[in-house]
PDB file with one MODEL, atoms N, CA, C and O in Angstrom:
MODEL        1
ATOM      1  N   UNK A   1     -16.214  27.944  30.468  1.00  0.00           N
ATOM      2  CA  UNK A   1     -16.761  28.058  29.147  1.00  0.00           C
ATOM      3  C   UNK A   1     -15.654  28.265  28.123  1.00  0.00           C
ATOM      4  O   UNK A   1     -15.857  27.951  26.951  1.00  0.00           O
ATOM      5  N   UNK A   2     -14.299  28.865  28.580  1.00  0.00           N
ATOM      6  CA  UNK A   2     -13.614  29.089  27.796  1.00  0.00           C
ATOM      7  C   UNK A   2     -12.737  27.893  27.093  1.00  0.00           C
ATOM      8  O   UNK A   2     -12.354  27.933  25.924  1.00  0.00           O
ATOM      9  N   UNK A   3     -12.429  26.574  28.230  1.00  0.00           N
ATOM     10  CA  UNK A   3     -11.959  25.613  27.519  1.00  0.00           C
ATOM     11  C   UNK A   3     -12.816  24.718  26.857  1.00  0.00           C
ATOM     12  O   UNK A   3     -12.328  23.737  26.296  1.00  0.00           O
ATOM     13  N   UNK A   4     -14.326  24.971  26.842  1.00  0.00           N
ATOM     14  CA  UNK A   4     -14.999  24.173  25.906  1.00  0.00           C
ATOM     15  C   UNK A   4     -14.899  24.634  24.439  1.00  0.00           C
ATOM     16  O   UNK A   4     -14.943  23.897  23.454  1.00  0.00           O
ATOM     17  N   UNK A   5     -14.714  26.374  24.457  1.00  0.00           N
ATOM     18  CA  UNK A   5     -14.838  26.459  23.173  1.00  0.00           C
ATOM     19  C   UNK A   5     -13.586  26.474  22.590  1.00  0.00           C
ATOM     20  O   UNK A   5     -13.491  26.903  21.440  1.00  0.00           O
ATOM     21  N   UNK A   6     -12.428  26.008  23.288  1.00  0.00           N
ATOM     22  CA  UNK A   6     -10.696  26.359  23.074  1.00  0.00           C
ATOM     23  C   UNK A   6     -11.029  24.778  22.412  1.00  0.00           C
ATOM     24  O   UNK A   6     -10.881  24.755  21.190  1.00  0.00           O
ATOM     25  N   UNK A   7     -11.534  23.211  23.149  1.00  0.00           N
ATOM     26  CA  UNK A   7     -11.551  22.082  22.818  1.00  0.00           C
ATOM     27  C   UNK A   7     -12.650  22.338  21.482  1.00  0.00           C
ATOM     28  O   UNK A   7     -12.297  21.521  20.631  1.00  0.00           O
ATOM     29  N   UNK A   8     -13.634  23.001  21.043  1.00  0.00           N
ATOM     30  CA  UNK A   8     -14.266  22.996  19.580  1.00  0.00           C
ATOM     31  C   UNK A   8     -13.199  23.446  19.241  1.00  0.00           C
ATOM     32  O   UNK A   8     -12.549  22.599  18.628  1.00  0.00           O
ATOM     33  N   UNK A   9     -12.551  24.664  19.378  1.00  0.00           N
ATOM     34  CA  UNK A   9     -12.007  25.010  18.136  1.00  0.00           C
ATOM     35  C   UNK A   9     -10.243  24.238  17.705  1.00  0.00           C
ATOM     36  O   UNK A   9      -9.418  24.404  16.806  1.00  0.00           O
ATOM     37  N   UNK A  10     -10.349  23.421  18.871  1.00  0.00           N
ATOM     38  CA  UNK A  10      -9.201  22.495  18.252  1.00  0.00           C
ATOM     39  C   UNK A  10     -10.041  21.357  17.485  1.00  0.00           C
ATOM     40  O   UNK A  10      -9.967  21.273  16.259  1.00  0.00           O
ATOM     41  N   UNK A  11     -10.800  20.528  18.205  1.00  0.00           N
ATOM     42  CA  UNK A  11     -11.644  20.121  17.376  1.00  0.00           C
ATOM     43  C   UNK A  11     -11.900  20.338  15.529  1.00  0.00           C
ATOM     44  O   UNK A  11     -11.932  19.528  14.603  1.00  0.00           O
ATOM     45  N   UNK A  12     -12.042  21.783  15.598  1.00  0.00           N
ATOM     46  CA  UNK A  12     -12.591  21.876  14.369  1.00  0.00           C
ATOM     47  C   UNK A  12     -10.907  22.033  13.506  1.00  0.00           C
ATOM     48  O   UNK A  12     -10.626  21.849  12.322  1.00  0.00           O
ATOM     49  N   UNK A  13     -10.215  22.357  14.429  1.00  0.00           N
ATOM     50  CA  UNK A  13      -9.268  22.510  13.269  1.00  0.00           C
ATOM     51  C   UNK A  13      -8.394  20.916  12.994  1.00  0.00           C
ATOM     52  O   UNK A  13      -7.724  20.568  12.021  1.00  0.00           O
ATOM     53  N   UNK A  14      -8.668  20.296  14.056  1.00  0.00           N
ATOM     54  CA  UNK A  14      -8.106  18.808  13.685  1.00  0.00           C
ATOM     55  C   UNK A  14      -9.213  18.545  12.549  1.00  0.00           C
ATOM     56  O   UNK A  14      -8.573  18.412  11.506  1.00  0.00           O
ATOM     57  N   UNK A  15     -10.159  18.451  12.364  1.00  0.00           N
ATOM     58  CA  UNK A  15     -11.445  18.103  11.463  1.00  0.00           C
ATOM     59  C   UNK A  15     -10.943  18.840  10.516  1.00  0.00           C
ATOM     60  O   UNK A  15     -10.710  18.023   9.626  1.00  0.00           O
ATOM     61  N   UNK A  16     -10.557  20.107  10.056  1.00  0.00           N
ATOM     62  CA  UNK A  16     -10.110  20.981   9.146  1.00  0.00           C
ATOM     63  C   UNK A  16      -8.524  20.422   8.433  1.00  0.00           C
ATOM     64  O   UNK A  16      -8.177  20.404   7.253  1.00  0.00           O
ATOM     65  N   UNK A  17      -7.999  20.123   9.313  1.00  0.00           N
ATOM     66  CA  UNK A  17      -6.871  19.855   8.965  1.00  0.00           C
ATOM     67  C   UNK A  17      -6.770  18.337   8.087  1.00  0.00           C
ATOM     68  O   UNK A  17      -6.069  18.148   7.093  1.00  0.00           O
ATOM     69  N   UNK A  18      -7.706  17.297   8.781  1.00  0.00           N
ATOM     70  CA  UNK A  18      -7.917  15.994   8.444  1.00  0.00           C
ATOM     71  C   UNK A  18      -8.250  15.669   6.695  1.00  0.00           C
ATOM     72  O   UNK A  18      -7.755  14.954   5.824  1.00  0.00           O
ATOM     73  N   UNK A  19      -9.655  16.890   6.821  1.00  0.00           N
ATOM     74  CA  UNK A  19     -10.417  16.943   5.303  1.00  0.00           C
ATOM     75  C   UNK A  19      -9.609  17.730   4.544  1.00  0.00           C
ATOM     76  O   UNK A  19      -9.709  17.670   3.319  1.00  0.00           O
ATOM     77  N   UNK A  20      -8.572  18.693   5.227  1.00  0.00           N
ATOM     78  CA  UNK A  20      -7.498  19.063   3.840  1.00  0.00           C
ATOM     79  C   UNK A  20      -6.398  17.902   3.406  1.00  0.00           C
ATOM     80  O   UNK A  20      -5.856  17.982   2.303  1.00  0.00           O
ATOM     81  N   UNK A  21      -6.015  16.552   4.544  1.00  0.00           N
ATOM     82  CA  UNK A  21      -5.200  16.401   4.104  1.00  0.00           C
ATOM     83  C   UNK A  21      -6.095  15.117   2.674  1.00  0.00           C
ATOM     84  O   UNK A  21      -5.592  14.658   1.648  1.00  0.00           O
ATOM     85  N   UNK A  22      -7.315  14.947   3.171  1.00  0.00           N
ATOM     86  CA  UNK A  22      -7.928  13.839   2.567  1.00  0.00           C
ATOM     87  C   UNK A  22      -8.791  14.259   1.207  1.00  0.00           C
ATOM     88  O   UNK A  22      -9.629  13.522   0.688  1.00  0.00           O
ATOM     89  N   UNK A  23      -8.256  16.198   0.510  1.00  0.00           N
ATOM     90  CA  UNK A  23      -8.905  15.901  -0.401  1.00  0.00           C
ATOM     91  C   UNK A  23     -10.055  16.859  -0.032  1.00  0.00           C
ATOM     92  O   UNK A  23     -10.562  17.155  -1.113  1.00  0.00           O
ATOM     93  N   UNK A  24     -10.659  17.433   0.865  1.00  0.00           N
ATOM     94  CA  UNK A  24     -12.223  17.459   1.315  1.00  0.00           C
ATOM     95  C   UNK A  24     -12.544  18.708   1.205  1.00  0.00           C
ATOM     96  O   UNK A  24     -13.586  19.231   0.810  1.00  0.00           O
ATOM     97  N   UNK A  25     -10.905  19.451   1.845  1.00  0.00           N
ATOM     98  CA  UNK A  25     -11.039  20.997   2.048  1.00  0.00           C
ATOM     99  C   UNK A  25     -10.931  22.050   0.755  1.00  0.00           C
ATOM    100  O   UNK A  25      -9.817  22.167   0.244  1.00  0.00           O
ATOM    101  N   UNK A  26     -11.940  22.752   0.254  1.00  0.00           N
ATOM    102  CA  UNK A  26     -11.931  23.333  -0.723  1.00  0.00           C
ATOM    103  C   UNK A  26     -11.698  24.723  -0.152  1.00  0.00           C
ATOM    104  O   UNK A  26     -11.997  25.281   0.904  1.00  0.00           O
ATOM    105  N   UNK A  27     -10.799  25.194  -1.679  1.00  0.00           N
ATOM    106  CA  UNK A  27     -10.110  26.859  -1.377  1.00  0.00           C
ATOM    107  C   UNK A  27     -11.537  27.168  -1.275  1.00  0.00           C
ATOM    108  O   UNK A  27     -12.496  26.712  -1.898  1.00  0.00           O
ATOM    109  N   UNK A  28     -11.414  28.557   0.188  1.00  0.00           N
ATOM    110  CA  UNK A  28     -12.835  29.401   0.880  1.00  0.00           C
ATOM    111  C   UNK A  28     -11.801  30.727   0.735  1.00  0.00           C
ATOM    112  O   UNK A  28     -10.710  30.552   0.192  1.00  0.00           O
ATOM    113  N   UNK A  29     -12.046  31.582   1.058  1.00  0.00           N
ATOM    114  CA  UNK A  29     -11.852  32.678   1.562  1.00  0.00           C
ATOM    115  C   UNK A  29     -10.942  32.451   3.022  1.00  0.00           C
ATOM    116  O   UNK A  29     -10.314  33.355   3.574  1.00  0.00           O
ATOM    117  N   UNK A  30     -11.021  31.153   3.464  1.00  0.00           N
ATOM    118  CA  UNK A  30      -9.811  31.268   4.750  1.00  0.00           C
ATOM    119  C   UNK A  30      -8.977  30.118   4.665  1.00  0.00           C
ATOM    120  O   UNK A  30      -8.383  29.636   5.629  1.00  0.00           O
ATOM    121  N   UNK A  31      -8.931  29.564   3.180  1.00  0.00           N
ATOM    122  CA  UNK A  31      -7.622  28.490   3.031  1.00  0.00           C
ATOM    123  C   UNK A  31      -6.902  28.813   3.233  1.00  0.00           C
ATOM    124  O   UNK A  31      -6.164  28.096   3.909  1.00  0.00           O
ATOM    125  N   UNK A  32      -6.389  30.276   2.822  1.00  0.00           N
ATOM    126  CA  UNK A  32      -4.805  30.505   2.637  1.00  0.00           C
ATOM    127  C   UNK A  32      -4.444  30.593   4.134  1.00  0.00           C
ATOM    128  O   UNK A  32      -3.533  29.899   4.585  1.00  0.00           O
ATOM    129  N   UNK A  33      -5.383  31.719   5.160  1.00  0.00           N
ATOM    130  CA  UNK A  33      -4.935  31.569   6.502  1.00  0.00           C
ATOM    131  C   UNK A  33      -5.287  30.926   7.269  1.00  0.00           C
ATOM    132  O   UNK A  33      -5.012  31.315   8.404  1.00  0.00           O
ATOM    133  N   UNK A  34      -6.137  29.500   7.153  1.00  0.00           N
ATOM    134  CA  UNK A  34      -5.410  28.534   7.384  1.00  0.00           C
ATOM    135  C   UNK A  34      -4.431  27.760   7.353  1.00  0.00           C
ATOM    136  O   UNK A  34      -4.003  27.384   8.444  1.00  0.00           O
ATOM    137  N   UNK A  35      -3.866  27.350   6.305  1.00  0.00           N
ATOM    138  CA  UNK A  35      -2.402  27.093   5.934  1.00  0.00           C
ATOM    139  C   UNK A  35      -1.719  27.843   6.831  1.00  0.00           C
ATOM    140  O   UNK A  35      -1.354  27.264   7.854  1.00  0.00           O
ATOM    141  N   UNK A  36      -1.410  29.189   6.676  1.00  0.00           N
ATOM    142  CA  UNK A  36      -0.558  30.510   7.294  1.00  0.00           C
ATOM    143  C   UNK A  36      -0.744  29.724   9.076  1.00  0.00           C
ATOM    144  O   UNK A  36       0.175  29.627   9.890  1.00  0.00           O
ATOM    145  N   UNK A  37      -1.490  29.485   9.183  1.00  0.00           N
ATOM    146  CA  UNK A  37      -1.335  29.722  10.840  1.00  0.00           C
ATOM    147  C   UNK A  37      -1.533  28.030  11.149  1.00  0.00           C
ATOM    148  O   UNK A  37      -2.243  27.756  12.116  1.00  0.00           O
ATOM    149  N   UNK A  38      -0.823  26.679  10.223  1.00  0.00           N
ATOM    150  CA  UNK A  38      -0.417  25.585  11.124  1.00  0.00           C
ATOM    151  C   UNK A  38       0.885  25.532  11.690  1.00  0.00           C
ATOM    152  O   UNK A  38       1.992  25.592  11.154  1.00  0.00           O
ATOM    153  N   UNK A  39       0.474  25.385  13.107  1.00  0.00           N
ATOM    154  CA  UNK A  39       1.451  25.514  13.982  1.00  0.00           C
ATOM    155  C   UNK A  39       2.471  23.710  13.657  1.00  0.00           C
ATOM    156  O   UNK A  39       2.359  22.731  12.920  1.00  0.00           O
ATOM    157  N   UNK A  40       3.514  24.269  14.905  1.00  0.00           N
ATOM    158  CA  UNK A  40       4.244  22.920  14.592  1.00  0.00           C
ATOM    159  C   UNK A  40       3.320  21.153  15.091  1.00  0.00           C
ATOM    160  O   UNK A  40       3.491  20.073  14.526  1.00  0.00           O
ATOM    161  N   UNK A  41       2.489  21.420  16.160  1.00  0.00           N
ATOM    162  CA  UNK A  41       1.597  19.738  16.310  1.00  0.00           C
ATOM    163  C   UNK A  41       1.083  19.866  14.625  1.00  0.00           C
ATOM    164  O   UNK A  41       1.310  18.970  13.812  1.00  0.00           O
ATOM    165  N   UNK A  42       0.342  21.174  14.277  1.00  0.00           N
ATOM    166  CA  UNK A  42      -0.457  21.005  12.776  1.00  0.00           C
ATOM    167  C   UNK A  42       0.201  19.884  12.045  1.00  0.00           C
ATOM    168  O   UNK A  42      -0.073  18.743  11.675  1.00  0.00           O
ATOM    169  N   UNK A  43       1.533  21.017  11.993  1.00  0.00           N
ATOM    170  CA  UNK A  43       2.443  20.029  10.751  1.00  0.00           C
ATOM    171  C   UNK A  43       2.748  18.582  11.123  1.00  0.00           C
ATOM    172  O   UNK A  43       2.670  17.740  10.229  1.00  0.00           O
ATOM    173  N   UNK A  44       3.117  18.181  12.469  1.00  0.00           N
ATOM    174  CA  UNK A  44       3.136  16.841  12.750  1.00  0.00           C
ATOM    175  C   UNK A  44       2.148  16.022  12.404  1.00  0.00           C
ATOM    176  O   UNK A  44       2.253  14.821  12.156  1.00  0.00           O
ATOM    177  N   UNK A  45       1.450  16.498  12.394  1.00  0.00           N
ATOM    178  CA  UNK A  45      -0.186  15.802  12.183  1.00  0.00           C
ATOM    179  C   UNK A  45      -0.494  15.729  10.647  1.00  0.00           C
ATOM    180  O   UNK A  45      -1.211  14.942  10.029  1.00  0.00           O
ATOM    181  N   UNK A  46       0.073  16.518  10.326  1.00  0.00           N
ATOM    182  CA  UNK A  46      -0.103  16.665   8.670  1.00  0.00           C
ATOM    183  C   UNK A  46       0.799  15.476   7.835  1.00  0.00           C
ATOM    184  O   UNK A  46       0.470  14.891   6.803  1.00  0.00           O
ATOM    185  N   UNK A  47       1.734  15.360   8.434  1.00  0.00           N
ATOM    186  CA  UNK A  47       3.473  14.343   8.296  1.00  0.00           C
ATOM    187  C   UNK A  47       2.537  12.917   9.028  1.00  0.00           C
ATOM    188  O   UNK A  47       2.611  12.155   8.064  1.00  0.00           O
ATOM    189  N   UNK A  48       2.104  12.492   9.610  1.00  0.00           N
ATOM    190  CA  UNK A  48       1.367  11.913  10.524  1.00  0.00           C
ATOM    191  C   UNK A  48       0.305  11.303   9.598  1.00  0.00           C
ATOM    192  O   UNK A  48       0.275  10.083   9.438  1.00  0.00           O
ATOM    193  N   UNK A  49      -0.606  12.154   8.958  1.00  0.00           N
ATOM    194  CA  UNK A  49      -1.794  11.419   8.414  1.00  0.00           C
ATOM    195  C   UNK A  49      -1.227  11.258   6.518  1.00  0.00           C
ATOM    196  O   UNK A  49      -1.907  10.608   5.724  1.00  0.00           O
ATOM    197  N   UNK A  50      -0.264  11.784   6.212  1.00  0.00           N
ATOM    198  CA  UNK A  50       0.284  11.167   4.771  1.00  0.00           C
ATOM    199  C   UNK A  50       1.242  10.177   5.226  1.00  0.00           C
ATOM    200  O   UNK A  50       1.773   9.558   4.304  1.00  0.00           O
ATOM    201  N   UNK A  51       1.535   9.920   6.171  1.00  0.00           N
ATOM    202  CA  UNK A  51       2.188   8.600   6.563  1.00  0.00           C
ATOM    203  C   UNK A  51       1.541   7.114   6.791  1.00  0.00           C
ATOM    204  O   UNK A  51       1.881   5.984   6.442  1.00  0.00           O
ATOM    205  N   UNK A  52       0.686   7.533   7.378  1.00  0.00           N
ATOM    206  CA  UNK A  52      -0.538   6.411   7.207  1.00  0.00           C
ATOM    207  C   UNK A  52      -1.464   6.300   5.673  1.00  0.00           C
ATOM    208  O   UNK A  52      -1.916   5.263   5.188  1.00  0.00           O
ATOM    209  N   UNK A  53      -1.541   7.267   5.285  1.00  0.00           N
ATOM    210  CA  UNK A  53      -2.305   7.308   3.872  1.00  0.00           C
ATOM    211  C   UNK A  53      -1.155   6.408   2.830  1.00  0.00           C
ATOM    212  O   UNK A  53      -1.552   5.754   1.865  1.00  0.00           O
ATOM    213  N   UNK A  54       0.312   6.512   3.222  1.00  0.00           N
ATOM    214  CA  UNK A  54       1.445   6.047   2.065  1.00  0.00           C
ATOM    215  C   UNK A  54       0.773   4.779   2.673  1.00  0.00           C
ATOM    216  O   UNK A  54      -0.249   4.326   2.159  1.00  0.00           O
ATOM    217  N   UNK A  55       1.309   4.247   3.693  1.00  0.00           N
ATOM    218  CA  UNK A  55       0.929   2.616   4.635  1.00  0.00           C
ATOM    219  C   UNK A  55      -0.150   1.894   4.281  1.00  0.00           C
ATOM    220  O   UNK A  55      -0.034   0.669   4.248  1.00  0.00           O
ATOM    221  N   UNK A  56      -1.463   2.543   3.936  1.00  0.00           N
ATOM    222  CA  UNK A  56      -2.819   2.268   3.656  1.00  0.00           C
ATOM    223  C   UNK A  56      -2.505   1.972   1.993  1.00  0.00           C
ATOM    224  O   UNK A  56      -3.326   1.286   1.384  1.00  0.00           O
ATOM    225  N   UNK A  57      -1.647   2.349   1.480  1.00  0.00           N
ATOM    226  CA  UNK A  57      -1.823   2.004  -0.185  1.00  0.00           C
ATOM    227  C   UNK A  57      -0.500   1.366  -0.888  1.00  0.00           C
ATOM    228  O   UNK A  57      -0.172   1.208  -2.064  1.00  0.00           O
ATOM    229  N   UNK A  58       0.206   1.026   0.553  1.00  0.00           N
ATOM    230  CA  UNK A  58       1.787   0.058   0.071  1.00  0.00           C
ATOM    231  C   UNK A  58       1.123  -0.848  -0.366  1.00  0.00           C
ATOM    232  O   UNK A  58       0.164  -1.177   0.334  1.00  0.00           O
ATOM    233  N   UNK A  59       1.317  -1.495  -1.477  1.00  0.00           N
ATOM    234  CA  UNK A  59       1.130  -3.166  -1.385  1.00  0.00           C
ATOM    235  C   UNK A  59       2.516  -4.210  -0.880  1.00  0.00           C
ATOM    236  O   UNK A  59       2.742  -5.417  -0.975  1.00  0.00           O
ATOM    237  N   UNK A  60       3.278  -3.011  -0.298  1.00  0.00           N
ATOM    238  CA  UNK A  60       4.422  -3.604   0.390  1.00  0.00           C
ATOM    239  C   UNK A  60       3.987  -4.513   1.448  1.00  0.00           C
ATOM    240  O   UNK A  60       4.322  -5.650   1.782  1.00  0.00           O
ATOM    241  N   UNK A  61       2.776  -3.297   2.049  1.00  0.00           N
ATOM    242  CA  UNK A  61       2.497  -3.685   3.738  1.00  0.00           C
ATOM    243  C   UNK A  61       0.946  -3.965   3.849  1.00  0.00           C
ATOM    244  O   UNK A  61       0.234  -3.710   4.820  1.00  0.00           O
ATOM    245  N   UNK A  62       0.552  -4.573   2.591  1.00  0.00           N
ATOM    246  CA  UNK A  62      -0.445  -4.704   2.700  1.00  0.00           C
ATOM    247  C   UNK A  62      -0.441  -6.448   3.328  1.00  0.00           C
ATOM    248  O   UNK A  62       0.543  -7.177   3.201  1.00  0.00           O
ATOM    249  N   UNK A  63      -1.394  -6.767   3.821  1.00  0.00           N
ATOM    250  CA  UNK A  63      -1.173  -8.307   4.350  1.00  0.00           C
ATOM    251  C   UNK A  63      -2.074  -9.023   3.016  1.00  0.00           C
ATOM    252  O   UNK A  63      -3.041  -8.522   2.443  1.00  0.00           O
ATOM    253  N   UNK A  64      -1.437 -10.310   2.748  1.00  0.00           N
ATOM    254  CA  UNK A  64      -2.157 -11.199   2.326  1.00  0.00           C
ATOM    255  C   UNK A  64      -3.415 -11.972   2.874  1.00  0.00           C
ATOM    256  O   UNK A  64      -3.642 -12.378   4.013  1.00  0.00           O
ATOM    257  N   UNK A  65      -4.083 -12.044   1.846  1.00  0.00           N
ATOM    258  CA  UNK A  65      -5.719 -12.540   2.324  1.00  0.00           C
ATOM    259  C   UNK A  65      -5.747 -13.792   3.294  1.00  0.00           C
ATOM    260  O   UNK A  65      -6.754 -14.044   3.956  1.00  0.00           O
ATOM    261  N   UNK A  66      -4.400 -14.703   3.364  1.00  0.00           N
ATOM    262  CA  UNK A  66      -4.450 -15.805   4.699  1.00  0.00           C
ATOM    263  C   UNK A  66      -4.143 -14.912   5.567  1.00  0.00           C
ATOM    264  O   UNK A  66      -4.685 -15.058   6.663  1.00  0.00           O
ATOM    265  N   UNK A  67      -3.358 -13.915   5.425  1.00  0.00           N
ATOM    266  CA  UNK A  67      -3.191 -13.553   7.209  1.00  0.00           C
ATOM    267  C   UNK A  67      -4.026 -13.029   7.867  1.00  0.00           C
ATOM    268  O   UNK A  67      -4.203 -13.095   9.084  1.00  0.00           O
ATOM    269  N   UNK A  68      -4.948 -12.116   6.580  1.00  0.00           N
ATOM    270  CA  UNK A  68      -6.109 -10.706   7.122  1.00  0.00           C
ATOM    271  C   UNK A  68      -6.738 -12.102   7.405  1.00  0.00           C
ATOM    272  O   UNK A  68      -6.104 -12.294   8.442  1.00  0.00           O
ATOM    273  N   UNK A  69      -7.510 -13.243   7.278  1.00  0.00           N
ATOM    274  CA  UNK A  69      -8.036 -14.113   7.641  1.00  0.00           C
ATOM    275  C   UNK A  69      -8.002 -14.857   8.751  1.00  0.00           C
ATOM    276  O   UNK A  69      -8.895 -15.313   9.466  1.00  0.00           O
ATOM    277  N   UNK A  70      -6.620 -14.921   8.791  1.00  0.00           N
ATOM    278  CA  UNK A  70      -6.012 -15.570  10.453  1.00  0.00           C
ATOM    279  C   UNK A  70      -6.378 -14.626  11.371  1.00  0.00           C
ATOM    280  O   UNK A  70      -7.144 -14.766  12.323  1.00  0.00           O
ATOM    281  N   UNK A  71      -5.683 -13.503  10.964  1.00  0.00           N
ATOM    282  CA  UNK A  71      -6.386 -12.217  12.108  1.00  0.00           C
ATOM    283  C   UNK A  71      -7.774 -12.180  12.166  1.00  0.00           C
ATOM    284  O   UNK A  71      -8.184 -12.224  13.325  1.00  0.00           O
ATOM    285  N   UNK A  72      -8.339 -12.136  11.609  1.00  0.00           N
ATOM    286  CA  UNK A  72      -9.941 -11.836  11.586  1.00  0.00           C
ATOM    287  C   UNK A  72     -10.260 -12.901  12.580  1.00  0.00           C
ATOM    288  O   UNK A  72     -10.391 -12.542  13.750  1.00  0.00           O
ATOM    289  N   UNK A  73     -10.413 -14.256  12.255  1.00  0.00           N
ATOM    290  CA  UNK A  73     -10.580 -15.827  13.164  1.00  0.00           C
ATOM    291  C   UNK A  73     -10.026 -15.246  14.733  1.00  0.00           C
ATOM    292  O   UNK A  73     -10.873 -15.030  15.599  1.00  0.00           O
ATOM    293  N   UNK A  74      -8.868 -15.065  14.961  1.00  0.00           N
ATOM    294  CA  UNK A  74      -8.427 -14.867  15.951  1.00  0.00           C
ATOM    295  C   UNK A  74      -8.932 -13.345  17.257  1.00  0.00           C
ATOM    296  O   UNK A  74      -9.022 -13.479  18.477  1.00  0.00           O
ATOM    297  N   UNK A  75      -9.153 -12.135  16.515  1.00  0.00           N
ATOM    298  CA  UNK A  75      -9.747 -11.353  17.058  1.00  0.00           C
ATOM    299  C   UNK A  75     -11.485 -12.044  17.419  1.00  0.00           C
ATOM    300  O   UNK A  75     -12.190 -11.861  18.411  1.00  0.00           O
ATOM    301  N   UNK A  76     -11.751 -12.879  16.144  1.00  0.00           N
ATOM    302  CA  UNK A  76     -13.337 -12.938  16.532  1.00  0.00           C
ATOM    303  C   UNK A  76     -13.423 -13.824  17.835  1.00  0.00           C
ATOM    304  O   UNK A  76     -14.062 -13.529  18.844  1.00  0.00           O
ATOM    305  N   UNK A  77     -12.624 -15.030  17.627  1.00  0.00           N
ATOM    306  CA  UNK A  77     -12.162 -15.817  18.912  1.00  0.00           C
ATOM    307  C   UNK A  77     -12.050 -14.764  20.486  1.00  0.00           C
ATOM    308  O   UNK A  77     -12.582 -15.041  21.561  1.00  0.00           O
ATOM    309  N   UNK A  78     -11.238 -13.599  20.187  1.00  0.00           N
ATOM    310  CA  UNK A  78     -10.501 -12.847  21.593  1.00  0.00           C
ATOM    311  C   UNK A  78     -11.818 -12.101  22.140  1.00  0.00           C
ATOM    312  O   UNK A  78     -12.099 -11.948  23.329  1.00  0.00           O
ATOM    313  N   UNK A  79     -12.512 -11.701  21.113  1.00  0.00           N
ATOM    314  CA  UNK A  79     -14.276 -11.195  21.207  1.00  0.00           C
ATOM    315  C   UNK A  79     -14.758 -11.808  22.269  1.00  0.00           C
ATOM    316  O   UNK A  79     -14.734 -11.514  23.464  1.00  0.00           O
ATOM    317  N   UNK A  80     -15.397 -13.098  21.422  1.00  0.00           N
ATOM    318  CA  UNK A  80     -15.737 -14.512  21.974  1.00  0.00           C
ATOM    319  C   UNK A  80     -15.410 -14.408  23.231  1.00  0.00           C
ATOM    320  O   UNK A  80     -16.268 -14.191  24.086  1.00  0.00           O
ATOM    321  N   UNK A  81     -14.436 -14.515  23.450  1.00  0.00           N
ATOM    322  CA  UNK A  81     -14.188 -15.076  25.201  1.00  0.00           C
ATOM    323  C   UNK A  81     -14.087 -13.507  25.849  1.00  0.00           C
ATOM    324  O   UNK A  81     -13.603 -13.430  26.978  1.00  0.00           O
ATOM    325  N   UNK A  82     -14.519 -12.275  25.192  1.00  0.00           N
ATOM    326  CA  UNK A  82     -14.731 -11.622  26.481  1.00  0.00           C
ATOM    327  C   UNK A  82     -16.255 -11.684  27.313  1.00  0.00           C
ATOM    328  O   UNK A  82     -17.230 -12.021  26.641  1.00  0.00           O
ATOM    329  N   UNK A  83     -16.378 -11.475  28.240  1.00  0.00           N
ATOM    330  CA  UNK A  83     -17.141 -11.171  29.268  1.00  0.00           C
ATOM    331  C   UNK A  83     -18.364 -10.178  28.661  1.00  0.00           C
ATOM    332  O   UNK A  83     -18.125  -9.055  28.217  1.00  0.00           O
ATOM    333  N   UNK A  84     -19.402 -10.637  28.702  1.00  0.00           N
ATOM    334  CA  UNK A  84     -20.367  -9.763  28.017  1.00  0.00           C
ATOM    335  C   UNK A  84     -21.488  -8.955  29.234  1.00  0.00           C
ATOM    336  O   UNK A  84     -22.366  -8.184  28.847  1.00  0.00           O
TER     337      UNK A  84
ENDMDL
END
């Protein structure tokens, strides 16, 4: 019983951690010690999901509408021929 509730409460703090980095998490009465107690995976994870958030809004790395298109055709194709 004890590692189910050890897996919620990582759970909840990946979920906690996610909606602070996205905006979601509003100051409560346990923002601050939250903050206070992310460990070092926290912070990786924190470095981790504003890294993908920069990636998601490059228009460096954003693909052009023929390629997202080629890809799209081609995954629907790889679909297609799996085994249903």
């Amino acid at each position: 019983m004890g590692s189910v509730n050890t897996q919620s409460q990582a759970c909840s703090r990946g979920e906690r951690l996610s909606a602070l980095v996205d905006g979601e998490m509003f100051d409560g009465p346990d923002h601050g010690q939250f903050l206070a107690e992310l460990d070092r995976a926290d912070r990786a994870a924190w470095a981790h999901y504003h890294l993908i958030g920069d990636a998601l809004r490059s228009d460096e790395l954003a693909l052009s509408p023929a390629l997202s298109a080629t890809f799209t055709a081609r995954m629907s194709a790889a679909l297609e021929a799996e085994p249903h």
